[in-house]
C-alpha positions in Angstrom: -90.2 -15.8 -82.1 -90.2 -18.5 -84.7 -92.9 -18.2 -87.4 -95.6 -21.2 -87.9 -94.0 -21.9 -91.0 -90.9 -23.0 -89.3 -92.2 -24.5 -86.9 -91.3 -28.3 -86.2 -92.7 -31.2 -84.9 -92.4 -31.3 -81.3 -89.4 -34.0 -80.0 -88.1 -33.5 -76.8 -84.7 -35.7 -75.9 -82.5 -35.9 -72.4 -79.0 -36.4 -71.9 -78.4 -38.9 -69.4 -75.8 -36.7 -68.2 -78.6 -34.7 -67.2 -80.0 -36.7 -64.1 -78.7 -39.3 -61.3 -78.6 -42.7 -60.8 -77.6 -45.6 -63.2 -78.1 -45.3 -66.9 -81.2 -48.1 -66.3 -82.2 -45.1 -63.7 -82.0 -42.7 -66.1 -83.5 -44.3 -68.9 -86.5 -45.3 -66.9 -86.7 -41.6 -65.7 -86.4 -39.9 -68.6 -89.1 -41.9 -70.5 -91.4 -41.8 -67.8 -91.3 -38.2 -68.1 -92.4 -38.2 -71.4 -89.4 -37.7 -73.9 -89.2 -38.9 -77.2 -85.5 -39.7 -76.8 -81.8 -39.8 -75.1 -78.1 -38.8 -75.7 -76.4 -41.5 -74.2 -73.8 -39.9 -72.0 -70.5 -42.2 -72.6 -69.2 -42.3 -69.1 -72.9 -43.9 -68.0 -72.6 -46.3 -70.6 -69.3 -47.2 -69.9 -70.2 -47.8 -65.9 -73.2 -50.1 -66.6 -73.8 -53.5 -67.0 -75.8 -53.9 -69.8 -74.5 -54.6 -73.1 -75.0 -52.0 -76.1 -77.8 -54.1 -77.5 -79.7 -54.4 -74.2 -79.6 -50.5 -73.6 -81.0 -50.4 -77.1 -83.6 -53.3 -76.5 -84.4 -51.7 -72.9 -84.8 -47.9 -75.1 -86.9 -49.3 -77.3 -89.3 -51.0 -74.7 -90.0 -47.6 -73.1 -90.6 -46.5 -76.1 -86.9 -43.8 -76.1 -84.9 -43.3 -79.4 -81.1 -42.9 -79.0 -80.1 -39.6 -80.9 -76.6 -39.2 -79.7 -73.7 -41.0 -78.6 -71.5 -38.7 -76.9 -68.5 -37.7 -76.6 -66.0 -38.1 -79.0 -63.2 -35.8 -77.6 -59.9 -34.2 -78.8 -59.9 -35.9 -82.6 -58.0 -33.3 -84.4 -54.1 -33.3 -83.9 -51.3 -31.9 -85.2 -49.6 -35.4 -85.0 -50.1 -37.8 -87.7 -49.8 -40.6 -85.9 -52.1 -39.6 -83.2 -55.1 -39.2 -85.7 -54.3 -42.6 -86.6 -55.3 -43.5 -83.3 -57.8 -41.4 -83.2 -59.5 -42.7 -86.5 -59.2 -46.7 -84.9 -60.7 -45.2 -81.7 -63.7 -43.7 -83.7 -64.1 -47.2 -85.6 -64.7 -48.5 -82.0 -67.0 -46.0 -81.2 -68.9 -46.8 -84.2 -69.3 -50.6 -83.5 -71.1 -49.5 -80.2 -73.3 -47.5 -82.2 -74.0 -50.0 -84.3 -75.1 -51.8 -81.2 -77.1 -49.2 -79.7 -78.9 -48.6 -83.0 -77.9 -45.1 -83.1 -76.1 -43.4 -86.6 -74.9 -40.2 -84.6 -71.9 -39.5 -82.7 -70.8 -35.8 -81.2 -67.4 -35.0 -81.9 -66.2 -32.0 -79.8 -63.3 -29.8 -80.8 -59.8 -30.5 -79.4 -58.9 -28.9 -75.8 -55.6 -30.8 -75.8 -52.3 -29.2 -76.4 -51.9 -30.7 -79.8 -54.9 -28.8 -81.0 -55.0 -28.0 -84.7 -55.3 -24.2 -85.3 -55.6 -24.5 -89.2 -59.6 -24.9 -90.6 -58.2 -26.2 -93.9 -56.2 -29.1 -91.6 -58.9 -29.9 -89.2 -61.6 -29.5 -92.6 -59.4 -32.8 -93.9 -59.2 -34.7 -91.1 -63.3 -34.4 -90.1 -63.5 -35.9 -94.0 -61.8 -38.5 -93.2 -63.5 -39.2 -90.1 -66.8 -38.5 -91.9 -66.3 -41.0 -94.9 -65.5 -44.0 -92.1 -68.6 -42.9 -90.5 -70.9 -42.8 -93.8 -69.5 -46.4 -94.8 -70.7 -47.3 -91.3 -73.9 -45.5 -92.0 -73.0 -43.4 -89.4 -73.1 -39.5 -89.0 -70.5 -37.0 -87.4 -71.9 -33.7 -85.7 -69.2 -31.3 -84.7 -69.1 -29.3 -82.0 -67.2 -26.3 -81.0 -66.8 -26.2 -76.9 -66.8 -22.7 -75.6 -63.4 -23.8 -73.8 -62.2 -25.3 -77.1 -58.0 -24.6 -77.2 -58.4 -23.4 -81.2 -62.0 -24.1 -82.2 -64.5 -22.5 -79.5 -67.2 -20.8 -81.4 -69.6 -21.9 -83.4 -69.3 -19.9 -86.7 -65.9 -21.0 -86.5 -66.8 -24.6 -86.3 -69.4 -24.4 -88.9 -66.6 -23.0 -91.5 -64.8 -25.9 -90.7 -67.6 -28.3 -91.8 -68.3 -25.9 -94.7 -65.3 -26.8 -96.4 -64.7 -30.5 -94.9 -68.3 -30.4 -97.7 -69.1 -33.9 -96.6 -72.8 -35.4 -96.7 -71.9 -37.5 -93.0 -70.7 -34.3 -91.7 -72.8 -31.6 -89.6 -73.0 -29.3 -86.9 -74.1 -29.7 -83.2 -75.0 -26.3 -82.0 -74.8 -26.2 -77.7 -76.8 -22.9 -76.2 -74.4 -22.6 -73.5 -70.8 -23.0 -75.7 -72.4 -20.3 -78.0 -74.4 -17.5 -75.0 -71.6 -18.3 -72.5 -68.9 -16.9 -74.8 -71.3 -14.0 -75.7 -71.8 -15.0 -79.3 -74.3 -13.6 -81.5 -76.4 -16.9 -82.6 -78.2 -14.3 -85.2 -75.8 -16.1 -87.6 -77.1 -19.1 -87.1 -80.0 -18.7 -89.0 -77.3 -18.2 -92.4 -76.6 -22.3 -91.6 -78.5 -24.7 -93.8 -80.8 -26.4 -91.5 -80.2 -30.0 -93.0 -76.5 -29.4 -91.5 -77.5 -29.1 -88.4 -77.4 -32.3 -87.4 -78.2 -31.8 -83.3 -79.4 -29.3 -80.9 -78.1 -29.3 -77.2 -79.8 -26.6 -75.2 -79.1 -25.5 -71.4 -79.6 -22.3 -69.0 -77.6 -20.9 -67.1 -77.2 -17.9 -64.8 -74.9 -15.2 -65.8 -71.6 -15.8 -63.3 -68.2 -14.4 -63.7 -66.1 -17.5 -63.7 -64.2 -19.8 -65.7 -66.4 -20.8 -68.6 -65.4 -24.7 -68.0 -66.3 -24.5 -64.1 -69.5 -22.5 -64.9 -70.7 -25.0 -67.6 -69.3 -28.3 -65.6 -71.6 -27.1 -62.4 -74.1 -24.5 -62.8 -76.0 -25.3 -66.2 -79.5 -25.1 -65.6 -82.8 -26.2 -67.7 -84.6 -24.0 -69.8 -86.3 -20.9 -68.1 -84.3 -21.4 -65.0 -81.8 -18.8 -66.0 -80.4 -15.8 -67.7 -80.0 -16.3 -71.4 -82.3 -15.7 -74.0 -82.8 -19.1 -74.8 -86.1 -18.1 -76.6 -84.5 -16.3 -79.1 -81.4 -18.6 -80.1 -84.3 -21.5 -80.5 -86.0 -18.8 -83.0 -82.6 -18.6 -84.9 -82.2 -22.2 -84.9 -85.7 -22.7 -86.0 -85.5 -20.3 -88.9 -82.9 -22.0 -89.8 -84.5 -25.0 -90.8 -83.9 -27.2 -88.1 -85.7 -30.0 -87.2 -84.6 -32.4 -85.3 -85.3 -32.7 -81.9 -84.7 -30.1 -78.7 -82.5 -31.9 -76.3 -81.3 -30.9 -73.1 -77.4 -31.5 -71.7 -77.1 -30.0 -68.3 -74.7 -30.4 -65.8 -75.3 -29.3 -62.8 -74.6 -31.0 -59.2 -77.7 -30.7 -57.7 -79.7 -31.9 -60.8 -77.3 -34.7 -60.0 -77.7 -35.7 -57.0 -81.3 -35.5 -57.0 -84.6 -37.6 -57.9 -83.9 -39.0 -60.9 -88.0 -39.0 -62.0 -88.3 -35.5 -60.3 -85.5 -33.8 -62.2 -87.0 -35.4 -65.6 -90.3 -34.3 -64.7 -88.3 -30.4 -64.6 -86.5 -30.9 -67.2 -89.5 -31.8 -69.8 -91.8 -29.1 -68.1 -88.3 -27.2 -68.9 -88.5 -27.8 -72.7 -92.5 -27.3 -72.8 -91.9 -23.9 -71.4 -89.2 -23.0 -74.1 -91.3 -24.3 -76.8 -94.1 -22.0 -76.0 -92.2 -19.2 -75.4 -90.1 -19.5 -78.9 -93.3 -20.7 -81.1 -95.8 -19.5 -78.7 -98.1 -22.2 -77.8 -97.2 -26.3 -77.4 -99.7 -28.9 -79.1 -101.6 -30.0 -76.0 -101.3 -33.9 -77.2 -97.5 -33.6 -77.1 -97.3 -31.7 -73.8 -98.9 -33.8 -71.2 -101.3 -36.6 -70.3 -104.3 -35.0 -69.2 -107.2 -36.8 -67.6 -110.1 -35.7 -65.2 -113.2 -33.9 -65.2 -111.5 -30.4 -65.5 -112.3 -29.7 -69.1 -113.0 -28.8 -72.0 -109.7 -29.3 -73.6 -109.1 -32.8 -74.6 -105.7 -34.9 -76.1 -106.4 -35.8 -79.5 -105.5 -34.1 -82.1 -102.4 -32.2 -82.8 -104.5 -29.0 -83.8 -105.4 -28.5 -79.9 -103.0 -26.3 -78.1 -102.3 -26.2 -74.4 -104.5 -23.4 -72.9 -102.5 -19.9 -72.3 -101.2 -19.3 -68.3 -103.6 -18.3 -66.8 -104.7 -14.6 -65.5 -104.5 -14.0 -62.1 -106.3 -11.5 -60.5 -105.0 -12.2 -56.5 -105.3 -14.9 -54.0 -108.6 -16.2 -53.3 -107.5 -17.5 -50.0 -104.2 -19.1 -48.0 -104.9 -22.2 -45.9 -102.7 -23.1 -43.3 -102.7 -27.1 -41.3 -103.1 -26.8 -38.1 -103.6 -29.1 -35.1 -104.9 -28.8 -31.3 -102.0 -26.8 -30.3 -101.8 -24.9 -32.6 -104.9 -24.1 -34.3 -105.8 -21.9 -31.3 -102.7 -19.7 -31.4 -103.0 -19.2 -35.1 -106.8 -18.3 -34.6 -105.8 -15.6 -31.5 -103.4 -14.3 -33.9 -105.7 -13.7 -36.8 -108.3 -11.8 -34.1 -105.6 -9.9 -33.1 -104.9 -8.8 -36.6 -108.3 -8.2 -37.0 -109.8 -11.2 -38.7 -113.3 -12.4 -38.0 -114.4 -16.2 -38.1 -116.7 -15.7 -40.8 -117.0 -18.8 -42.1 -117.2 -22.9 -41.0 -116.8 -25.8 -43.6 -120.2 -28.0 -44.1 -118.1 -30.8 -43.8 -115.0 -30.5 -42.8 -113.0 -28.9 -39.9 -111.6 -25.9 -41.6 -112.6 -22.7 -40.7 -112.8 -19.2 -43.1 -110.8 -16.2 -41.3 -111.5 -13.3 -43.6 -111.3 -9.3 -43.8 -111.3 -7.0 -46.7 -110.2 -9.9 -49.5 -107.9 -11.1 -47.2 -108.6 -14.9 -46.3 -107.2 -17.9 -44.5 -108.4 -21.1 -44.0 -107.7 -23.0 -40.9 -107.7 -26.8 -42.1 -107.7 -28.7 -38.9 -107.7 -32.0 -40.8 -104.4 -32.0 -42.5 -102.7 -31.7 -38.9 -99.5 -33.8 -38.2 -99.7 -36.4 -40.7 -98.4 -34.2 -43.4 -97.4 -31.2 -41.7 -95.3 -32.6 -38.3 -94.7 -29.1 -37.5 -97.9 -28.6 -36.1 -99.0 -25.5 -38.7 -97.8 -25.2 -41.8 -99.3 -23.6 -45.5 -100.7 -26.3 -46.9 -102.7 -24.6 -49.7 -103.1 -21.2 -51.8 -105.5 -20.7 -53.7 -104.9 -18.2 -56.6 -108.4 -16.5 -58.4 -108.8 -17.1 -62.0 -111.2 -16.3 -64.7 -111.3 -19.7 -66.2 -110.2 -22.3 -63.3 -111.1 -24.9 -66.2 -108.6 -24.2 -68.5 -105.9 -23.4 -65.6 -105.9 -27.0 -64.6 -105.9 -28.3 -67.9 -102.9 -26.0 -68.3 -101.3 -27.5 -65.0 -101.9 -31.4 -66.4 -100.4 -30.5 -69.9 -97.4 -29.1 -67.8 -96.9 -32.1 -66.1 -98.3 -31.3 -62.8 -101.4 -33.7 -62.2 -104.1 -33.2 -60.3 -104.1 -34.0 -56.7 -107.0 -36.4 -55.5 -109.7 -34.9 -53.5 -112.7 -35.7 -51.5 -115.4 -33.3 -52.3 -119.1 -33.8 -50.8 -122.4 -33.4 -52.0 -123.2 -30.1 -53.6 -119.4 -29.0 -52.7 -117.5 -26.9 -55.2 -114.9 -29.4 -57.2 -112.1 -27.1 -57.1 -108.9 -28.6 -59.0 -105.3 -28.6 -57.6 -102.1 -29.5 -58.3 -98.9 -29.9 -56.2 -96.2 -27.5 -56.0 -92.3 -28.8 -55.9 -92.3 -28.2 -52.2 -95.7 -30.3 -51.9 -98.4 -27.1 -51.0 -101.4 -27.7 -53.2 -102.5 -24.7 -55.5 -106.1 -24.4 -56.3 -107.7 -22.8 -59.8 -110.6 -20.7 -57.7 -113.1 -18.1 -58.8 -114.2 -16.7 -55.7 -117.4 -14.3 -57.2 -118.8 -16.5 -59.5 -122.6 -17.2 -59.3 -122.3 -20.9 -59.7 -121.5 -24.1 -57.9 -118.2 -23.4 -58.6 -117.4 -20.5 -56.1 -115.5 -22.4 -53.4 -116.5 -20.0 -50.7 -120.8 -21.3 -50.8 -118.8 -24.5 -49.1 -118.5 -22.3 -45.9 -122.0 -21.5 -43.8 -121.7 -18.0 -42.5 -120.7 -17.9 -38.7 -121.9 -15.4 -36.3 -119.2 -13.1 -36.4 -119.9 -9.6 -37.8 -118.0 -8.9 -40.9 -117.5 -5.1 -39.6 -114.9 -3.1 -40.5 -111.0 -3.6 -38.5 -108.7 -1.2 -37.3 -105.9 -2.6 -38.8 -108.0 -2.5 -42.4 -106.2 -5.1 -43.7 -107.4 -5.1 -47.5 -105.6 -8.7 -49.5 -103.0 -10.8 -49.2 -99.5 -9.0 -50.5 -97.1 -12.1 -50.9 -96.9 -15.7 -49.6 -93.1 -16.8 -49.1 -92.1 -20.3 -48.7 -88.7 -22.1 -47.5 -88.4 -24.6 -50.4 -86.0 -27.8 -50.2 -82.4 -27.4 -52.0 -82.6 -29.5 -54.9 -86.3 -28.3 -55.6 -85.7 -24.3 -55.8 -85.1 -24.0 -59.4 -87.4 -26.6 -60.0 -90.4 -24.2 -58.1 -89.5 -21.3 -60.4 -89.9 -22.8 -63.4 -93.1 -24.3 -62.0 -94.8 -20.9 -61.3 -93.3 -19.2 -64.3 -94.8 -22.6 -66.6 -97.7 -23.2 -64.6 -99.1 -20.2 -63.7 -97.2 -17.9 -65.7 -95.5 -16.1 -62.8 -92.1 -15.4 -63.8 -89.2 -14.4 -61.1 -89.2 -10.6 -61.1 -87.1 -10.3 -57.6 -84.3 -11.7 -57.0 -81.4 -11.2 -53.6 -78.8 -12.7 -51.0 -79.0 -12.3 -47.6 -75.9 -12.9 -45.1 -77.9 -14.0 -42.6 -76.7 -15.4 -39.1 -77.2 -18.6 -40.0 -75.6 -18.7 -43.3 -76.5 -17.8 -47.0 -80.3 -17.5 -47.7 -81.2 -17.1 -51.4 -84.5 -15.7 -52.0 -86.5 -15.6 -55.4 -89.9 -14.0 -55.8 -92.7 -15.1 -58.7 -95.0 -12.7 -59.5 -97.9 -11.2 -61.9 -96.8 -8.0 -63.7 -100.0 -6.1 -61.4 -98.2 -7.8 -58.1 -101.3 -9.0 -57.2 -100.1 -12.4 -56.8 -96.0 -12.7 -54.9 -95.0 -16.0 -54.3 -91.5 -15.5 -52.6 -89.2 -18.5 -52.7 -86.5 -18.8 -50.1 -83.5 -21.3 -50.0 -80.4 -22.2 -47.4 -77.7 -24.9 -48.8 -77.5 -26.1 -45.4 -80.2 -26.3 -43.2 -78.9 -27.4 -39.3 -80.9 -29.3 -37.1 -80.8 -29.6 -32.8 -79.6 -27.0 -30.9 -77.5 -25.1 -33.5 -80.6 -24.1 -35.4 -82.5 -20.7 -36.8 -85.2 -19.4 -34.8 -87.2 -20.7 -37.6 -86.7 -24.3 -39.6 -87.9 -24.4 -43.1 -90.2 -20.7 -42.3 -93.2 -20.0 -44.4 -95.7 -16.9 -43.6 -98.4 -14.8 -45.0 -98.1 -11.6 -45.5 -101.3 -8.9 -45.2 -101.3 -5.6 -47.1 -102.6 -2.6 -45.3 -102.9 1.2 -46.6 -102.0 2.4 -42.9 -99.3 0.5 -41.1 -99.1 2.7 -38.1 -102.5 2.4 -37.5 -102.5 -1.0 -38.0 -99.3 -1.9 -35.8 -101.5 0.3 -33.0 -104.4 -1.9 -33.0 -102.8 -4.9 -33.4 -100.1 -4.2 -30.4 -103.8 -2.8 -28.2 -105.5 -6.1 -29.5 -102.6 -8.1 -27.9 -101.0 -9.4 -31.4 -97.4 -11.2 -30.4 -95.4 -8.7 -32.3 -91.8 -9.5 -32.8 -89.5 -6.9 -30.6 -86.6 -5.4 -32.8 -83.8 -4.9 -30.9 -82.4 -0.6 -30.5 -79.5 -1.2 -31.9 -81.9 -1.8 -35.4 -83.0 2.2 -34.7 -79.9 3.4 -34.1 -78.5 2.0 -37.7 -81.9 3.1 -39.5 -81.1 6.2 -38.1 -77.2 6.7 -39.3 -77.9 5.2 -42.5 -81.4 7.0 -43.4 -82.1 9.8 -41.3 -85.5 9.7 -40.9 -87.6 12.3 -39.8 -87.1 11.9 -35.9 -91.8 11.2 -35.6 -91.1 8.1 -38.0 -88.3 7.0 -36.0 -90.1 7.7 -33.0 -92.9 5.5 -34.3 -90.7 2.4 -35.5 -89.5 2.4 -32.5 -92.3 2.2 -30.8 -94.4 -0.4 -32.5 -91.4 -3.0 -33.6 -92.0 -1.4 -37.2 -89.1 -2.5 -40.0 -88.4 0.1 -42.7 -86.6 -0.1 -46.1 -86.7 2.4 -48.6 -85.0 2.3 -52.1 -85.4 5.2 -55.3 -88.6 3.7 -56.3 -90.5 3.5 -52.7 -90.8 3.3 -48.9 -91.3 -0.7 -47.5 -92.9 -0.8 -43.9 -93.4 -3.6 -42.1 -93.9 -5.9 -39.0 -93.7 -9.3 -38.0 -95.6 -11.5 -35.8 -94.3 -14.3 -33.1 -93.9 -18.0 -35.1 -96.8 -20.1 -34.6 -96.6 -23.9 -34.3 -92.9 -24.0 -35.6 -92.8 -22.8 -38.4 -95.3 -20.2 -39.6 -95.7 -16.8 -39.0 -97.6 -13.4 -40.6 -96.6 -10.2 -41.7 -98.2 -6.7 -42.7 -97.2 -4.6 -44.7 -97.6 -1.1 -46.7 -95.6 -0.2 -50.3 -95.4 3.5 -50.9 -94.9 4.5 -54.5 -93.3 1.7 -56.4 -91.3 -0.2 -54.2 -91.1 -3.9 -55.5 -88.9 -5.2 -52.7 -90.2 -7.3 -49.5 -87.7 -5.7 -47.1 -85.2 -7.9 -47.7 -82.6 -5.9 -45.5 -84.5 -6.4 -42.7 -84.8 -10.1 -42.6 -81.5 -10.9 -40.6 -83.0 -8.7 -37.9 -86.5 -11.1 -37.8 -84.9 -14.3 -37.9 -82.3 -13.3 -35.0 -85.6 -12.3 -33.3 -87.4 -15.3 -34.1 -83.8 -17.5 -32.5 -84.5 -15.2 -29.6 -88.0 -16.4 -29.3 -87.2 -20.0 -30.0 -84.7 -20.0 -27.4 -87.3 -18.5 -24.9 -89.5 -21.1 -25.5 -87.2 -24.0 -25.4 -84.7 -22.8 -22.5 -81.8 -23.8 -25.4 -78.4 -22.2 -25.1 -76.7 -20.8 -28.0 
């Protein structure tokens, strides 16, 4: 972590190469998402209509500086004549500039076969290029691409621009050239920061490909991947640099998306490296936040955007239902031994509770926004100071979400996650007006102890759209300070489901995150479109699977042939075989624990429950076992629909 004392000021910038659209698109995005500035992308320039000086008239009204023109490629040669050509190119390049009002220009090293492999050679000709720059009043930072055919680290590149000893003349340092190549950025911190003339940071997750494929398609933002992008920011910081953080990420789905979404990530992106590096963000450079929440205001660069929050479990799930299914979701719950302990004083949405355990049936959010007929539409997570969560969530870029709240109702605050379900800040036990459950007037139903003893919620897993997956785990690692802890494939039958789980370090709160690239509609369809479910811990799943099967709970069947392969690969004891078998139960069992489980029918389209029991320290969710429920859940689809397969 960087000390206070090199700390900067707080820029953020964008490359336009970052986002989709037209560089108008871009520009309007990117500034709209609250950065400082832009690296204008060359290619997008060169594609738009506007003139140099109306880009630069056009930043300037939204309030953008342009940092970086870029890129200058393949300068150095080992032909005269060519750098000739070269040099008349760059004096182009620098009337545009000119235009744009920018004084910096990022030259990368040369991938081309006449590649200069001498420092002393390549040393001149930067000079030379530097000197037509600085009687410009332009500025040259050099790059070294990881893919670079002589020059393709960065200590390498920086000796280079040590002895070219030119005041016009710096470095641009890229995270992923230098942690794709496995570099040690330590050394960067032996670079005088005033010769560091840019920063270009991206993630990535660690893949063993090409280094050019792997940077030109699967760069991520910051937090969404693998490196340590904390601690190269620390070097860089030490080193004295302080210009601003940009971001240059290429990535296909980042570009093919929202524009104003993916600039929206990509600032919450840099917010969340900031913090992590430094370790806390200045609260009037994070975020516009406005509302009743709190006691944090926005002036003054001495406040400091509150902590992530604690969480101590989910206060409750709430799931939209309508008239069809609303009933079949509330026979479900009784059969899994949930009382109806609980009716909103003003609205239709009823409290299903037992143990801590809790959903909300919330029949006025119905098929307006949730077409499936029953979907989640809310979690609620507990925290100590629901306050200073939501001011959090505002400085993180996640606004709060308009509600109507009657008299003497709790004012619980919420935000939108990516794939639109609204989180709430609760606190659940406290004495005050704030406790959300005082909204609900006890119903008749005894609160008495269930067979199944279900005792909390153990995870809530969501399908989440394609080009918003990344985007939700950096929103529950900035947000709520849930970082991805579980990670797997699945080959399931209908193709390649990605799965990502968020969770506290007590796994008292799981978000799992699930993704397919492709996801088929009509008759060549999963069982399940888009699933979602709640999941119920219980300390006794036999038991529980008994009284739930007795009480008439719609239990998925799991086909024999599931036993037979649990049997060959595991050997179980042949009683615990006997009992999966029995009760539709789903095993898994790794060196750390036992995972039993069982699944419920889907309800309304798209939702279903699970319940669950973790022996020793098994951190998984059964993962194995999900090609075996969503074959079932096809199965039960094509019962109810009388499709053909």
């Amino acid at each position: 972590m960087a000390t206070a004392t090199s700390r900067p000021p707080l820029r953020t910038a964008i490359a336009t190469v970052c986002i989709s659209g037209t560089l108008e698109d871009k520009l309007a995005a990117a500034a709209a998402a609250g950065f400082d500035g832009v690296e204008i992308f060359e290619p997008d320039f060169v594609v738009s209509s506007s003139s140099a000086r109306e880009v630069r008239q056009r930043c300037a009204d939204l309030g953008l500086s342009i940092d970086l023109y870029q890129p200058f490629r393949d300068f150095d040669s080992t032909d005269p004549a060519q750098v000739e050509l070269n040099l008349r190119r760059a004096d182009r390049k620098f009337d545009v500039m000119e235009a744009l009002g920018t004084d910096l220009i990022l030259v990368c090293s040369a991938v081309s076969p006449t590649a200069v492999d001498d420092n002393a050679v390549i040393a001149e000709q930067l000079h030379r290029l530097a000197e037509r720059a600085r009687q410009r009043g332009m500025r040259i930072s050099y790059e070294a691409l990881a893919w670079g055919t002589k020059v393709n680290t960065y200590d390498r590149s920086w000796d280079i621009v040590r002895a070219a000893d030119h005041p016009a003349l710096g470095v641009c340092l890229d995270s992923f050239h230098i942690l794709s190549r496995g570099s040690d950025p330590a050394g960067i911190e032996q670079i005088p920061g005033e010769k560091i003339f840019f920063l270009q940071l991206a993630d990535a997750p660690f893949m063993n490909m090409d280094v050019l494929q792997w940077s030109r398609h699967h760069r991520l933002f910051p937090e969404q991947g693998t490196f340590d992008l904390p601690a190269f920011l620390g070097h860089v910081l030490t080193a004295g640099y302080t210009g601003p953080l940009s971001l240059e990420v290429f990535n296909d789905v980042f570009r093919q998306s929202d524009p104003g979404r993916a600039a929206v990530d990509a600032h919450r992106s840099l917010l969340a490296l900031y913090e992590s590096t430094v370790g806390s963000v200045p609260l009037d450079r994070a975020g516009s936040v406005t509302g009743d929440s709190g006691a944090v205001g926005t002036s003054g660069s001495d406040r400091q955007v509150p902590p992530a929050p604690e969480l101590g479990g989910f206060a409750f799930a709430e799931l939209a239902v309508d008239d069809e299914s609303g009933p079949a979701v509330a026979a479900t719950l009784s059969c899994l031994g949930f009382v109806h302990s609980g009716q909103h004083r003003s609205k239709p949405v009823q409290l299903w509770s037992q143990g801590d355990a809790r959903v909300l049936l919330n029949a006025a959010r119905g098929l307006d926004e949730h077409p499936t007929g029953a979907a989640v539409a809310a979690i609620g997570f507990e925290t100590r100071d629901p306050a200073a969560a939501a001011v959090r969530a505002q400085a993180m870029l996640a606004p709060l979400l308009p509600r109507r709240v009657g008299a003497g109702e709790a004012d619980l605050s919420a935000v939108a996650a990516p794939d639109e379900t609204a989180v709430f800040f609760c606190r659940t036990g406290a004495a005050d007006a704030s406790s959300w459950i005082g909204d609900f007037e006890p119903t008749a139903a005894a609160a008495g102890t269930s067979p199944l003893g279900l005792r909390r919620i153990d995870h809530v897993a969501l399908t989440q759209p394609y080009d918003r997956f990344d985007e939700a785990s950096l929103f529950f690692r900035c947000v709520l300070g849930l970082p991805t802890r579980h990670s797997s494939e699945i080959a399931a039958p209908f193709g390649l489901v990605r799965n990502r789980t968020a969770a506290n370090v007590d796994g008292s709160v799981r978000i799992g995150m699930t993704v397919s690239v492709l996801r088929r509609g009509g008759q060549w369809a999963p069982g399940v479109t888009d699933p979602q479910h709640v999941a119920f811990a219980t300390d006794d799943i036999v038991a529980a699977a008994r009284a739930a099967v007795a009480a008439g709970a719609p239990v998925l069947p799991v086909p024999a042939n599931y036993y037979d392969d649990l049997d060959a690969r595991l050997a179980l004891p042949a009683e615990q075989l006997a009992a999966l078998r029995e009760l539709n139960l789903l095993y898994d069992r790794t060196s750390d624990g036992e995972f039993w489980h069982f699944y419920t029918a889907v309800l309304g389209g798209r939702v279903f429950f699970e319940v669950v029991q973790r022996i020793g320290d098994y951190q998984g969710y059964g993962e194995v076992n999900s090609p075996v429920r969503m074959a079932a859940h096809r199965r039960q689809r094509r019962a109810t629909t009388s499709i053909s397969s």
